[in-house]
N, CA and C atoms as an extended XYZ file, in Angstrom:
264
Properties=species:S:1:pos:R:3:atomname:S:1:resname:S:1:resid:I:1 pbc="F F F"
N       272.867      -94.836      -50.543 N   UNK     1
C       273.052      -95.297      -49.193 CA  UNK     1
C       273.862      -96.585      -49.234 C   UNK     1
N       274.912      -96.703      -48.112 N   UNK     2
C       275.632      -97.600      -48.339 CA  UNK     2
C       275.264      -98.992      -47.176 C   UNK     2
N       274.796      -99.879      -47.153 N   UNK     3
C       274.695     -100.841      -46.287 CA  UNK     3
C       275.667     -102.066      -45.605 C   UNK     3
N       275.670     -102.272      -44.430 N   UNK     4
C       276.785     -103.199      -44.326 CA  UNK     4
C       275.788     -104.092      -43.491 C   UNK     4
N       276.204     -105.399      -43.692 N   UNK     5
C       275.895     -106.755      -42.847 CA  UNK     5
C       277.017     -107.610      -42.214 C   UNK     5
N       276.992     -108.084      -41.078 N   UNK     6
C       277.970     -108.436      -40.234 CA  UNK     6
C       277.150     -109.959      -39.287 C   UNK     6
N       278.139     -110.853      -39.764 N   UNK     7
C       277.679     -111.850      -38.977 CA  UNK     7
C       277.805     -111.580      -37.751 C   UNK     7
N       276.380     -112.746      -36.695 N   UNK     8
C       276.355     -112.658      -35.104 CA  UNK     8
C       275.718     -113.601      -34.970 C   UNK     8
N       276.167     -114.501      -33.708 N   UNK     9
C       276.154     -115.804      -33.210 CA  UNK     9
C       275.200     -115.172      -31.795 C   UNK     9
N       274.075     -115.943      -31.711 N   UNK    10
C       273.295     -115.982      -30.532 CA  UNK    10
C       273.251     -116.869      -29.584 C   UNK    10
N       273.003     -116.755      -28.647 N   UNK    11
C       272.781     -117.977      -27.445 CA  UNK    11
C       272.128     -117.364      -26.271 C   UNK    11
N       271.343     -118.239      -25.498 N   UNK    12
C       270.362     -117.848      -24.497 CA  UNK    12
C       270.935     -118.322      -23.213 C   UNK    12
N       271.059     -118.054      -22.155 N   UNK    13
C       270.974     -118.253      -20.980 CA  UNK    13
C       270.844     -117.482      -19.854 C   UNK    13
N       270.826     -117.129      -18.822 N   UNK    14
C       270.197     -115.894      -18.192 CA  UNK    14
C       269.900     -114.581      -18.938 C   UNK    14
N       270.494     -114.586      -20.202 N   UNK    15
C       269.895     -113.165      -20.702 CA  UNK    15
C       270.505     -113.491      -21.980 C   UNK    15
N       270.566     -112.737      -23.257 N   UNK    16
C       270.453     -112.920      -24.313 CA  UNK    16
C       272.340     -112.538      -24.823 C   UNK    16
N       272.691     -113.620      -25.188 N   UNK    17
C       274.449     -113.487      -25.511 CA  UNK    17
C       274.443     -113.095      -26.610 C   UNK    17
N       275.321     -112.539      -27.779 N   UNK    18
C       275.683     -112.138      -28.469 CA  UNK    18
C       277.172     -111.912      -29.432 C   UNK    18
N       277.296     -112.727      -29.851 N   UNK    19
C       278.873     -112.708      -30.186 CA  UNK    19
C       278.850     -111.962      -31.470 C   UNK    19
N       279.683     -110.689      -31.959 N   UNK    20
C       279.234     -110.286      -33.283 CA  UNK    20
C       280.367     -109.169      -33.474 C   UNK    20
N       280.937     -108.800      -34.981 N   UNK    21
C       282.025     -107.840      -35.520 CA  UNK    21
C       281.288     -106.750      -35.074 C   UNK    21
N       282.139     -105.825      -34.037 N   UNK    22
C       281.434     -104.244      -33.479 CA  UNK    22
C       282.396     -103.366      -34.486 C   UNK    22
N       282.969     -103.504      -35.120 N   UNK    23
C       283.851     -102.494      -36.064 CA  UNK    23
C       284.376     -103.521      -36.785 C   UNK    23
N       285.135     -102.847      -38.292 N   UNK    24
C       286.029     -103.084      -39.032 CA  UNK    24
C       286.922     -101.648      -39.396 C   UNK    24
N       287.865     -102.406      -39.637 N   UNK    25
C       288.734     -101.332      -40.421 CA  UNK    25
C       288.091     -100.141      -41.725 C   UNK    25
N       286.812     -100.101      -42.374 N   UNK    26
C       286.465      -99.097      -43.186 CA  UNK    26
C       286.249      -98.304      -43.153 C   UNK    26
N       285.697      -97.311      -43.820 N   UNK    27
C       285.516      -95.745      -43.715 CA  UNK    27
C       284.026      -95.608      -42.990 C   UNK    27
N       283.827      -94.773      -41.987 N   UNK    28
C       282.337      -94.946      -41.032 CA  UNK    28
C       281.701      -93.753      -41.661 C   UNK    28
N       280.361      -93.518      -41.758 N   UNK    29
C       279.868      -92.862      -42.139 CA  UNK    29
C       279.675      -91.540      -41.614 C   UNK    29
N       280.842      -91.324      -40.907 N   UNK    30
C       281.410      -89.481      -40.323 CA  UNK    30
C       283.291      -89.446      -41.252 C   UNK    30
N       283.052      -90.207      -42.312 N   UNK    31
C       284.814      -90.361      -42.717 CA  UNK    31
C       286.077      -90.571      -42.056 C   UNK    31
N       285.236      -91.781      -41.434 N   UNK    32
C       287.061      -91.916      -40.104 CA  UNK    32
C       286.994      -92.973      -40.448 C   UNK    32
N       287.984      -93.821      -39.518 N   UNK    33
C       288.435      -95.440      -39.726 CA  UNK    33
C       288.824      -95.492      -38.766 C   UNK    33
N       288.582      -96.466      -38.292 N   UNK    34
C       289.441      -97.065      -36.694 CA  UNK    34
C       290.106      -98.220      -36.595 C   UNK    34
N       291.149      -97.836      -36.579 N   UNK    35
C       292.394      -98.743      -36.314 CA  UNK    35
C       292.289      -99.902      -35.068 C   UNK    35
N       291.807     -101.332      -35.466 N   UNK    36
C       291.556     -102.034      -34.362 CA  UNK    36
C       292.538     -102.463      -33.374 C   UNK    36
N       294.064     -102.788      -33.903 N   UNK    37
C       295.121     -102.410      -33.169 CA  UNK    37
C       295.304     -101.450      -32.686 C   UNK    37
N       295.084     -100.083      -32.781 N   UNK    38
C       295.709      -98.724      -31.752 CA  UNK    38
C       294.301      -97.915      -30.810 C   UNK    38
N       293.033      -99.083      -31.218 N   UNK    39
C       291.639      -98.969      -29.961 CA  UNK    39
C       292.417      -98.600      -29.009 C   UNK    39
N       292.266      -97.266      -27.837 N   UNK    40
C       292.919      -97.536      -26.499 CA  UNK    40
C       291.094      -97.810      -25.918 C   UNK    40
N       290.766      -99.259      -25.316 N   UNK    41
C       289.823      -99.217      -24.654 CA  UNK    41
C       289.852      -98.952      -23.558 C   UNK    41
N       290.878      -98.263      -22.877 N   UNK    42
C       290.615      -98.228      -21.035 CA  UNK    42
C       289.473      -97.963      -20.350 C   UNK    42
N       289.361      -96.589      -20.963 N   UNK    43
C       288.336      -96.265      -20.455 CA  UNK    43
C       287.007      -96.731      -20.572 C   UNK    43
N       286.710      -97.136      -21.513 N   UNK    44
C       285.227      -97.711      -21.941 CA  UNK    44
C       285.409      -98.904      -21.140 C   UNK    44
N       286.546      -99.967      -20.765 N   UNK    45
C       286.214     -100.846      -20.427 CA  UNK    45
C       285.953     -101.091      -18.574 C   UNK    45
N       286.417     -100.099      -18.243 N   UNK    46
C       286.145      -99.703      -16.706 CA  UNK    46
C       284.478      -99.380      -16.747 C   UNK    46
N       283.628      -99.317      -17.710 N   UNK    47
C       281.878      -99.147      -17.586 CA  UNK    47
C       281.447      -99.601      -19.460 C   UNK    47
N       281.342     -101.102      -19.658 N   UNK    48
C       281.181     -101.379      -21.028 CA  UNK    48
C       279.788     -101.648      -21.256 C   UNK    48
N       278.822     -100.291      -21.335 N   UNK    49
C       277.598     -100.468      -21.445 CA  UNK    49
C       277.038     -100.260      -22.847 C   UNK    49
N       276.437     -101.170      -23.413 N   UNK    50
C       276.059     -100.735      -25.070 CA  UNK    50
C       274.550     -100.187      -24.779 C   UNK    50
N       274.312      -99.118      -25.704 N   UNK    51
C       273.385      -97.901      -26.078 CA  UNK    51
C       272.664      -98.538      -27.208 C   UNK    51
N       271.219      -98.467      -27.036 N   UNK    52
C       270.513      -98.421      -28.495 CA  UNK    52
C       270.492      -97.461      -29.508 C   UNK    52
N       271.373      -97.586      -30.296 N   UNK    53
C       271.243      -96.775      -31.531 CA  UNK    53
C       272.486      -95.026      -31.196 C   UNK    53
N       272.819      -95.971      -29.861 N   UNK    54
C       274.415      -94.897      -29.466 CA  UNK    54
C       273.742      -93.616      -28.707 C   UNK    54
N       272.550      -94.275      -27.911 N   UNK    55
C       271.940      -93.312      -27.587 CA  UNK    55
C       272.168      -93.014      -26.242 C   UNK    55
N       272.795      -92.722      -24.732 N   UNK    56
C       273.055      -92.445      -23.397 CA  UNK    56
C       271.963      -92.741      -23.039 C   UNK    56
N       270.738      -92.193      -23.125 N   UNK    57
C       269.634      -92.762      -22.344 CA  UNK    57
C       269.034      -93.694      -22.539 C   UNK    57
N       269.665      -94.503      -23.571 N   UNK    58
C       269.217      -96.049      -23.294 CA  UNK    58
C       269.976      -97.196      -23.703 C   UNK    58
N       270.300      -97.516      -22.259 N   UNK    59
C       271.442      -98.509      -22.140 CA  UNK    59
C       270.432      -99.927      -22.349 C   UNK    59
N       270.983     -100.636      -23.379 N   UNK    60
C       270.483     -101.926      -23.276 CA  UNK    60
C       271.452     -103.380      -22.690 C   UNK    60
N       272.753     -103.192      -22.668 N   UNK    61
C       273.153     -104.410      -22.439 CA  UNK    61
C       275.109     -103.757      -21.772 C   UNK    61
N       275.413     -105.090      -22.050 N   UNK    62
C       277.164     -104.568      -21.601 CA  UNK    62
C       278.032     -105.599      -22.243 C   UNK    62
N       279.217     -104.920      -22.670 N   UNK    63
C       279.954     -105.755      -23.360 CA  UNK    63
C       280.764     -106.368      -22.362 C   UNK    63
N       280.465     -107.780      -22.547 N   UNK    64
C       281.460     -109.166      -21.053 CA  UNK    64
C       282.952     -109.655      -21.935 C   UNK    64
N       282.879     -109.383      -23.570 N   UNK    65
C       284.731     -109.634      -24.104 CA  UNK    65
C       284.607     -108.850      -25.339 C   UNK    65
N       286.116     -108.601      -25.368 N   UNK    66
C       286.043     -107.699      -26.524 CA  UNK    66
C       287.375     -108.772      -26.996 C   UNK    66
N       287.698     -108.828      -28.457 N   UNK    67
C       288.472     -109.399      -28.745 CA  UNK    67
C       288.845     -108.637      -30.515 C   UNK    67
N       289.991     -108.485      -30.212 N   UNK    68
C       290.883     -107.774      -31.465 CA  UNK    68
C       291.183     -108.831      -32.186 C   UNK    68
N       290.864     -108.476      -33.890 N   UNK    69
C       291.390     -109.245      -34.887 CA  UNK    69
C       292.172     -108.201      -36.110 C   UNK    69
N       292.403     -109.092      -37.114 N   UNK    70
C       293.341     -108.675      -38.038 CA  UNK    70
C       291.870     -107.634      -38.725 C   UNK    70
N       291.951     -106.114      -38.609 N   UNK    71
C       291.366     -105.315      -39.177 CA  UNK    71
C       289.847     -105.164      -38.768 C   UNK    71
N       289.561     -106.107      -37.919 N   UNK    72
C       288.113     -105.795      -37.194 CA  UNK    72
C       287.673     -106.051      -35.216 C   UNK    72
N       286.984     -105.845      -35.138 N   UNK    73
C       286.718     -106.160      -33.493 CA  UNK    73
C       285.826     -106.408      -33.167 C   UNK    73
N       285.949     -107.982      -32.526 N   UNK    74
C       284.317     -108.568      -32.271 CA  UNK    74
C       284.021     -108.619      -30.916 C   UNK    74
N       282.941     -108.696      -29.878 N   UNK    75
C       282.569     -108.832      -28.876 CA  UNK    75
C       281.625     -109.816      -28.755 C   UNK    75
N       281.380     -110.083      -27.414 N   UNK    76
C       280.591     -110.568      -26.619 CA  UNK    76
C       279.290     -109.639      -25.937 C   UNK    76
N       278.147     -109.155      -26.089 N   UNK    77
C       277.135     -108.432      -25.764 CA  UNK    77
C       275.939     -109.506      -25.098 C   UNK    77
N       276.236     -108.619      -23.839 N   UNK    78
C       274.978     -109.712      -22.997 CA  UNK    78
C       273.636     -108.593      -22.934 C   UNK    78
N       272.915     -109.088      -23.834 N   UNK    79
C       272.135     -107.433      -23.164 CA  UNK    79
C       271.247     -108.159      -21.931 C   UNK    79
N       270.092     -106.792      -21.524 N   UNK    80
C       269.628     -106.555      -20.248 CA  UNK    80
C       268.612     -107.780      -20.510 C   UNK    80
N       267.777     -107.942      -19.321 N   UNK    81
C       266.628     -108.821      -19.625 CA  UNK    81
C       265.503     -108.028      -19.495 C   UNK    81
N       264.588     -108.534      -20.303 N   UNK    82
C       263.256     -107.425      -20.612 CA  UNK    82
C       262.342     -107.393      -19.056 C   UNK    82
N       262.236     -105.883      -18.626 N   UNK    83
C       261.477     -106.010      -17.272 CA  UNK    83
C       260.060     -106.573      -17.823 C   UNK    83
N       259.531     -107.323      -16.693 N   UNK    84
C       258.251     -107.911      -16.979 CA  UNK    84
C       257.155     -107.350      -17.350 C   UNK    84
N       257.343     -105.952      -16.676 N   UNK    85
C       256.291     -105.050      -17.082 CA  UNK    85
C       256.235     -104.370      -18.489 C   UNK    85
N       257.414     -104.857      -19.379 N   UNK    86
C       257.116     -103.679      -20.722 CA  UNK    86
C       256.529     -104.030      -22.016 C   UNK    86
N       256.290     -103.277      -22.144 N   UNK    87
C       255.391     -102.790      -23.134 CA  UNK    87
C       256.064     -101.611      -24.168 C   UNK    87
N       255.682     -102.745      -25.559 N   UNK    88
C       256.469     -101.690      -26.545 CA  UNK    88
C       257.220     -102.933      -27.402 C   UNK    88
């Protein structure tokens, strides 16, 4: 099994910020690579909702910047704020 670690910068204020590398240029564990220069984000960025674990039925947060670098792509992730009632 191959593991990767990726730095991420936190900060609090109405809800929980997140600054952190969402891709690099390497091989993903379906054998692709994604080219961070030729990303077309249009579409994702007209509804930039991040998924736990890439899952549709559970949206936890939304990406507020996306920013392209030399071979990787980092964002900004604000996720949701925890309803008062949960449990779990």
């Amino acid at each position: 099994m191959q593991t990767k670690t990726l730095q991420a910068t936190v900060s609090k204020g109405d809800g929980i910020k997140v600054d952190a590398t969402i891709t690099t240029e390497t091989i993903d564990r379906d054998g692709e690579v994604l080219i961070s220069q030729g990303m077309d984000a249009t579409e994702y960025d007209k509804n930039p909702v991040v998924f736990y674990n890439h899952d549709y039925a559970q949206p936890i947060g939304n990406i507020t910047e996306m920013r392209r670098g030399k071979g990787k792509i980092d964002a900004t992730i604000e996720f949701a704020k925890r309803p008062e009632d949960f449990k779990g």
